[in-house]
C-alpha positions in Angstrom: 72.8 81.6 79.4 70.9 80.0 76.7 67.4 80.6 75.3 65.6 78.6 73.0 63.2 80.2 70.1 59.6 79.2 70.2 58.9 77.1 66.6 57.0 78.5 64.2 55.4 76.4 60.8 58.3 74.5 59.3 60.8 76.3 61.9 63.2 73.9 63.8 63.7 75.1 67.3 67.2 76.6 67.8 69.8 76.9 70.6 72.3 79.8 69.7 75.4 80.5 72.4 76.8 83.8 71.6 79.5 85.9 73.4 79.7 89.9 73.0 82.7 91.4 72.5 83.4 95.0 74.5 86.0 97.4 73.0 87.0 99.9 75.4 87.5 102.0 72.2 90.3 104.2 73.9 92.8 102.8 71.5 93.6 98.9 70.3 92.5 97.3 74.1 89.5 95.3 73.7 87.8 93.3 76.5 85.5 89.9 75.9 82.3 89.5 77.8 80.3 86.4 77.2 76.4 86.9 76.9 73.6 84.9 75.7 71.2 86.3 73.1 68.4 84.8 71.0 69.3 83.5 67.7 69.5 86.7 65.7 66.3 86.9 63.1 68.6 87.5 60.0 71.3 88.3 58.5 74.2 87.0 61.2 75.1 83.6 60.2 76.0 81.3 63.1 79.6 80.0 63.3 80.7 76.7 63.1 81.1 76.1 66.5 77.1 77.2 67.0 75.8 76.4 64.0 71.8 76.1 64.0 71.1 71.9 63.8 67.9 71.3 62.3 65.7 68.2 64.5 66.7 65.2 62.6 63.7 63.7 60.6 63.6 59.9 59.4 64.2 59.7 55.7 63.7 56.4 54.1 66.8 57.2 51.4 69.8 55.0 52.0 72.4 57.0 51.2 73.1 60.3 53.6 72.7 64.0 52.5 75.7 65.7 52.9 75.2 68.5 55.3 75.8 72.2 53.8 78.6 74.1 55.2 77.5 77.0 57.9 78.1 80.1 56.6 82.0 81.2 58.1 82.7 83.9 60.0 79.2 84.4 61.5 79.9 84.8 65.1 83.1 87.1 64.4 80.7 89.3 62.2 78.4 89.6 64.8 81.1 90.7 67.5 82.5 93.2 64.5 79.0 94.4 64.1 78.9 94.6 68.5 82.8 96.8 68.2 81.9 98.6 65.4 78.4 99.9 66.2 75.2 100.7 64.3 76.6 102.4 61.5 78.5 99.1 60.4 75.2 96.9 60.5 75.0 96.8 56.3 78.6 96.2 56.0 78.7 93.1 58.4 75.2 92.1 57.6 74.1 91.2 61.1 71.3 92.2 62.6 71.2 92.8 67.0 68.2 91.3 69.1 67.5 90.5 72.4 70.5 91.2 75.0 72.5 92.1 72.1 70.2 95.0 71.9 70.4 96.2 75.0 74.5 95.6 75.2 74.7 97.8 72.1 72.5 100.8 73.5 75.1 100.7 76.7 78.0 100.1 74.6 76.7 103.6 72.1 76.0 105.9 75.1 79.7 105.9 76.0 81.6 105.3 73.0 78.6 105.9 70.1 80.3 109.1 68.7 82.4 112.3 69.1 84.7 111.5 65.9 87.3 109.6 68.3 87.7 106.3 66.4 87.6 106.7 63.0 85.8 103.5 61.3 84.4 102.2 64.3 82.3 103.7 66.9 83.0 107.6 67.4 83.4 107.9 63.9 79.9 109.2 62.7 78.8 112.9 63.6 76.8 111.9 66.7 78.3 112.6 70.4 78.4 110.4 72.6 76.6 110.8 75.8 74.1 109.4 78.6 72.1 112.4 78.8 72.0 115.2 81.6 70.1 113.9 83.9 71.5 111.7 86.8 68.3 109.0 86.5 69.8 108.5 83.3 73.2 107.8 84.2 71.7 105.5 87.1 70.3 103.4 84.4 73.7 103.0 82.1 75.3 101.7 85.2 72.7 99.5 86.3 72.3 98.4 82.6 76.1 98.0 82.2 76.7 95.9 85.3 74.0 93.5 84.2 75.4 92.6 80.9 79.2 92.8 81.3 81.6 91.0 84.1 82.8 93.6 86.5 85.8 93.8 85.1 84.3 95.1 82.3 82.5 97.2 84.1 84.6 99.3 85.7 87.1 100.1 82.4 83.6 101.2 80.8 83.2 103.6 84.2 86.4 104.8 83.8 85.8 105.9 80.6 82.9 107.2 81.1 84.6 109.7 83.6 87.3 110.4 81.1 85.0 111.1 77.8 81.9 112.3 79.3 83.1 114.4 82.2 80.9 112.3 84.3 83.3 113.5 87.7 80.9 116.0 89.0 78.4 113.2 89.1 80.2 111.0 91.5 79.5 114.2 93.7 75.7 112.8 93.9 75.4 109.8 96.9 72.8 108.2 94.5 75.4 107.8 91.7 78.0 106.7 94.4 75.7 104.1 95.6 75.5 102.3 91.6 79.2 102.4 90.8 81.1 99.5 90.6 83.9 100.2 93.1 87.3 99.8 92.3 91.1 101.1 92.6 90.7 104.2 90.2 87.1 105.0 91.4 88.7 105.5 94.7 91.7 107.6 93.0 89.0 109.9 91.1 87.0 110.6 94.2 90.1 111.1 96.6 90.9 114.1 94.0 87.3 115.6 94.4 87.5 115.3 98.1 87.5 119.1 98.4 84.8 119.7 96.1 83.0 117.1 97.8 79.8 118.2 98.9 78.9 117.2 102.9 75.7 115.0 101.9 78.2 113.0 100.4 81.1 112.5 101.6 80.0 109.7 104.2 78.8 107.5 101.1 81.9 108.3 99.7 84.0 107.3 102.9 81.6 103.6 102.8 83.1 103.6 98.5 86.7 103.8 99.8 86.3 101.4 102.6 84.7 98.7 100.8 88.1 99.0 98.0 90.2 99.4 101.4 88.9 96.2 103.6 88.9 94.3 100.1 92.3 94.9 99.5 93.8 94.5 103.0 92.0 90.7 102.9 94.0 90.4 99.8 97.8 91.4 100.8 98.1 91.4 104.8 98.4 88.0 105.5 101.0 87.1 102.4 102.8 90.6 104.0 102.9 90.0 107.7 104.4 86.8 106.9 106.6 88.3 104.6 108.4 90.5 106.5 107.9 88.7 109.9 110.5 86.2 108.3 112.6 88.7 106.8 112.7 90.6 110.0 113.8 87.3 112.1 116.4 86.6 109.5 117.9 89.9 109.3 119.4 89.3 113.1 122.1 87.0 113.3 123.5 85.3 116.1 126.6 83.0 117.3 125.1 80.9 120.3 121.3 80.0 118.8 119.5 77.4 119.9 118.8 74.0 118.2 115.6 75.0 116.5 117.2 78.4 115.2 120.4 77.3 113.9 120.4 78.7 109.9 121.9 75.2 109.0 123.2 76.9 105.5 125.2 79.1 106.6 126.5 76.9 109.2 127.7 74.9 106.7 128.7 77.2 105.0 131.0 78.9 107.6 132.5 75.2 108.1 133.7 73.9 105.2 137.1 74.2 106.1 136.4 71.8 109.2 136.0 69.1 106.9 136.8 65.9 108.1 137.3 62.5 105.9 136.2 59.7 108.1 137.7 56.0 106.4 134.6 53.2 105.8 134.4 50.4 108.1 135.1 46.7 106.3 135.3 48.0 102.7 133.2 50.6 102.6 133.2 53.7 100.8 134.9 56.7 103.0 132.4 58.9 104.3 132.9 62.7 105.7 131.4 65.2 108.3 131.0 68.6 108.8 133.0 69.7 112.5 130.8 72.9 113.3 133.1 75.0 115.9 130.8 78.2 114.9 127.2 78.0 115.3 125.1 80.6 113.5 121.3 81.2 114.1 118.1 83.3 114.0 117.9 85.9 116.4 114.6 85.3 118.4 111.5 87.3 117.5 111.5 90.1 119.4 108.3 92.4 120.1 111.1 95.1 120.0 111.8 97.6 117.3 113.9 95.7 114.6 114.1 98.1 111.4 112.2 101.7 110.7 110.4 102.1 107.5 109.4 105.7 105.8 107.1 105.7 102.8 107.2 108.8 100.7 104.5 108.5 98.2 103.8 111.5 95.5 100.2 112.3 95.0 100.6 114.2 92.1 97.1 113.4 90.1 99.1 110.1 88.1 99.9 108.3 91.2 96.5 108.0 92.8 96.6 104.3 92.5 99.8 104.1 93.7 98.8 106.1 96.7 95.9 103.9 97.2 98.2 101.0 97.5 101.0 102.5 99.5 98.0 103.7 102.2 97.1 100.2 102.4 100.7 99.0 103.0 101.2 101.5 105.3 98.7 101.1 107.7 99.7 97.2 107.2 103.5 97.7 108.2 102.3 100.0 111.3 100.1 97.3 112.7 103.5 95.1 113.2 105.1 96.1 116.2 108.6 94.9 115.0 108.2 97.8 112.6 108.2 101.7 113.1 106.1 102.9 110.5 106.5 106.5 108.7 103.9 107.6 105.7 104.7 110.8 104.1 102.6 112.4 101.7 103.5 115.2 98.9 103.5 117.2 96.5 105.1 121.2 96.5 104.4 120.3 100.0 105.2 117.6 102.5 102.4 115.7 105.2 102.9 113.3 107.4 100.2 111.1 108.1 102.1 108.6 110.5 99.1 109.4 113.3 96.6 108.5 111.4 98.2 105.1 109.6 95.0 102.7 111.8 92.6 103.7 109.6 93.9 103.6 106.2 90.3 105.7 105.0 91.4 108.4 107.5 95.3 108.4 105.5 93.3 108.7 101.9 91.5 111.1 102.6 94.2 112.8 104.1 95.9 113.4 100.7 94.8 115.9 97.9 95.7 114.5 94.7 96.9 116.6 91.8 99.6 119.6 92.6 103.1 119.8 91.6 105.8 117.5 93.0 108.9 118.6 95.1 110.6 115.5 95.8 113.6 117.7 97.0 111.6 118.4 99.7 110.1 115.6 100.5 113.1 113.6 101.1 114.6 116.3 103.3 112.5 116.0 105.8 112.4 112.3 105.9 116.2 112.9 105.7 115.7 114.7 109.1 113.8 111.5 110.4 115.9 108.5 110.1 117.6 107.9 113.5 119.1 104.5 112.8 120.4 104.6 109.0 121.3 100.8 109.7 118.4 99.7 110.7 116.4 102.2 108.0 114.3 101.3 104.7 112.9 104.5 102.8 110.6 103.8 99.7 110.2 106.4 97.4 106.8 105.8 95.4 107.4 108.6 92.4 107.3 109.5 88.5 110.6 111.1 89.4 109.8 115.0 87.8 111.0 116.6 89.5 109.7 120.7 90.5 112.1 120.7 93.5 116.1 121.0 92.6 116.9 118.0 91.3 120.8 118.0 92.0 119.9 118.5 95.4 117.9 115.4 95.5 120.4 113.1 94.1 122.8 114.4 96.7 120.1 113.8 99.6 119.8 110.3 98.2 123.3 109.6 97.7 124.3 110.6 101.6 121.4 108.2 102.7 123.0 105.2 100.9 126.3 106.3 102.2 125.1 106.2 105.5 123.6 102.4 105.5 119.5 103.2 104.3 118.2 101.2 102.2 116.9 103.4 99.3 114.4 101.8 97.2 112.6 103.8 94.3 108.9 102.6 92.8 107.6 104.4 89.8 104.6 103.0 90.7 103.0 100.5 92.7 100.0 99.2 91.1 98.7 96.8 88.5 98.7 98.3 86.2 101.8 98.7 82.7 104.7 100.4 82.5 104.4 104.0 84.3 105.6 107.5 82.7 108.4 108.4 84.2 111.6 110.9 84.0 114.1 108.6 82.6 117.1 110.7 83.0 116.1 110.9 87.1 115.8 107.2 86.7 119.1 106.3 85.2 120.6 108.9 88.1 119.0 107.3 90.6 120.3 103.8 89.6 123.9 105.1 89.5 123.7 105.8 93.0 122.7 102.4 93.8 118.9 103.2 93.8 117.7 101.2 90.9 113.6 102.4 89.8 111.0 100.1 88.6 107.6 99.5 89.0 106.4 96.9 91.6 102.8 95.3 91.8 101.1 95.0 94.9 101.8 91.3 95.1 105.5 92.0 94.7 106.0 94.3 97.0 106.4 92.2 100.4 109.0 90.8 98.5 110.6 93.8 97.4 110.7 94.6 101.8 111.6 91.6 102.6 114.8 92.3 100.2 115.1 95.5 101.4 114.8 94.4 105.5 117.5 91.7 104.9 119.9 93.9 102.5 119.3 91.3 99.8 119.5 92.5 96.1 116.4 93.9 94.9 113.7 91.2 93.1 113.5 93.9 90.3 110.4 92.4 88.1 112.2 90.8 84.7 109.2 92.5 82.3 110.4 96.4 83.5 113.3 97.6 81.4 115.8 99.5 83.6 116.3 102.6 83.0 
């Protein structure tokens, strides 16, 4: 957006672009929104780049003026002055107005004190804070949303929950109705489902389907087709027909019925392929081809994890090819299989938070694999372990030994590299079990592998343990 100043005596009109730089002051990640804002009325110098151009004026001298230098460094002094807050106004010499204003009173309320980030903002002896009264916190998030990208938006809401304790809030419909709803909203509201008074609960449920129906436009196509492909190629037959013929491994299986054929009237010899052993896709079947059992921990760290695994689940039970198992705990073990057409139902189904008994856990979806063959179990865990852990690696091992295919997710989400018990880790890929972390992107993949007993796509960027 761009806004022009009105001229004053002996005043050029100007055209400034600026862009306002967010820091989510939680440590060294900083996010860039671009906003427009009049032409500050002193001391920040424009940059280069959107340096003030005076309206030319005819000038009957021959020889050109040169044209002064703009000051440098004015538009990163104004986003230092926008990181840095109020208190660093003298030192970078630029002065807020307009949007900027406004950006800066949203950007103080959350991160404008409290001692948390010496020589920036939080290092004066103010608090942060957006006052006690929900109107109040209406307007920050109203005011936020207006002048940062949603992406923005919803690290600044996260922080708010984490600084300013702003959880019991979300317990308000009105407050439910103005946040920006994302992954980790729905994590944070999932673990105040039992504090969750009734009046809000329903605008709650609307919060986590809106997240839900938003993902599951964004990964069940790319999964269905997926796996529908992995699950035709994982049976293999000797008398396909034409169209199903796997032509590579035909080859393949031939080579030794290589035949050299001599060229007709000097040409070059050519060869050919005899194919006594045909082999083909199996023909899709509405049968049941392979079982799958998710066991997801929903210990408080893995709420987006669950929130993704919930989605996958009640993706993989829609596919009739597929018997679908979700299992839920922590010192205890759900099963939320019957409820897997209505991934809102699964959520809040689960009570984040608890301890974590993975022992447990895999015991009794030890006790429901009927087909080991034809078996994928996909542990979703930070690996610590409360449960026994020797016990655990033995339950693992006799699964592998008995044809499952074991996969283990430290997380699956978007976001870094998860905390995790390394030493569980490195156990569980001795036994053949490697654990990484898997986007939600990847994952089909990381199925499909698993359906065809393929090696693992394990993502390049996630050191093995």
């Amino acid at each position: 957006m761009t806004t022009t100043d009105s001229p004053t005596t002996d005043s050029p009109t100007t055209t400034t672009t600026a862009t306002a730089q967010d820091d989510t002051r939680t440590g060294d990640t900083m996010d860039t929104a671009s906003d427009t804002a009049t032409a500050p009325t002193a001391p920040c110098p424009p940059s280069a780049q959107h340096a003030t151009t005076p309206t030319p004026t005819p000038t009957p001298t021959p020889t050109p003026t040169p044209t002064p230098a703009p000051a440098p460094g004015g538009e990163r002094m104004r986003r230092w002055r926008m990181v840095l807050g109020a208190d660093s106004a003298e030192a970078t010499g630029c002065t807020l107005t307009g949007q900027d204003v406004a950006m800066d009173g949203a950007l103080e309320a959350l991160y404008g004190g409290g001692g948390k980030k010496p020589g920036g903002r939080g290092g004066g002896g103010r608090s942060a804070g957006l006052g006690a009264s929900a109107p109040s916190v209406a307007r920050w998030l109203g005011d936020i949303r207006t002048y940062f990208p949603s992406s923005v938006v919803q690290v600044m809401q996260r922080d708010a929950i984490d600084r300013l304790g702003l959880s019991t809030l979300l317990l308000e419909p009105e407050m439910l109705e103005a946040v920006e709803a994302d992954v980790h909203l729905v994590g944070t509201l999932l673990s105040l489902n039992k504090a969750m008074p009734e009046t809000t609960k329903e605008t709650a449920r609307a919060v986590v389907r809106k997240v839900v129906e938003d993902l599951e436009k964004r990964l069940e196509s790319r999964t269905r087709a997926t796996l529908t492909g992995a699950l035709d190629r994982s049976a293999r037959i000797s008398r396909p027909r034409h169209r199903d013929i796997d032509w590579d491994r035909t080859i393949r299986a031939n080579l030794k019925n290589y035949l050299t054929l001599p060229g007709a009237d000097g040409e070059p010899d050519t060869g050919t392929v005899v194919p006594e052993r045909l082999i083909g896709y199996g023909r899709a079947s509405q049968s049941v081809k392979k079982d799958v059992i998710l066991c997801i921990d929903q210990s408080g760290s893995m709420a987006a994890s669950v929130v993704y695994a919930s989605v996958f689940g009640a993706v993989l039970a829609s596919m009739r090819t597929l018997a679908t198992r979700l299992v839920v705990f922590d010192t205890a073990v759900v099963d939320l299989t019957d409820q897997l057409d209505d991934p809102v139902d699964v959520l809040f189904g689960t009570q984040l938070g608890g301890g974590t008994d993975i022992n447990r856990a895999l015991a009794y979806c030890q006790s429901k694999i009927t087909r080991p063959a034809d078996t994928v179990v996909v542990l979703i865990s930070d690996l610590y372990e409360g449960g026994i852990r020797d016990e655990m690696l033995k339950r693992v091992a006799a699964m592998k030994a008995s044809g499952v295919q074991f996969v283990t997710l430290l997380a699956l989400s978007d976001e870094g590299a998860p905390a995790y018990d390394h030493e569980h880790a490195a156990a569980l890929g001795a036994l053949g079990a490697p654990a990484f972390a898997c986007t939600p992107d990847l994952f089909p993949d990381i199925m499909a592998a698993a359906i065809e007993k393929r090696p693992l796509p394990i993502p390049d960027r996630e050191a093995q343990p």
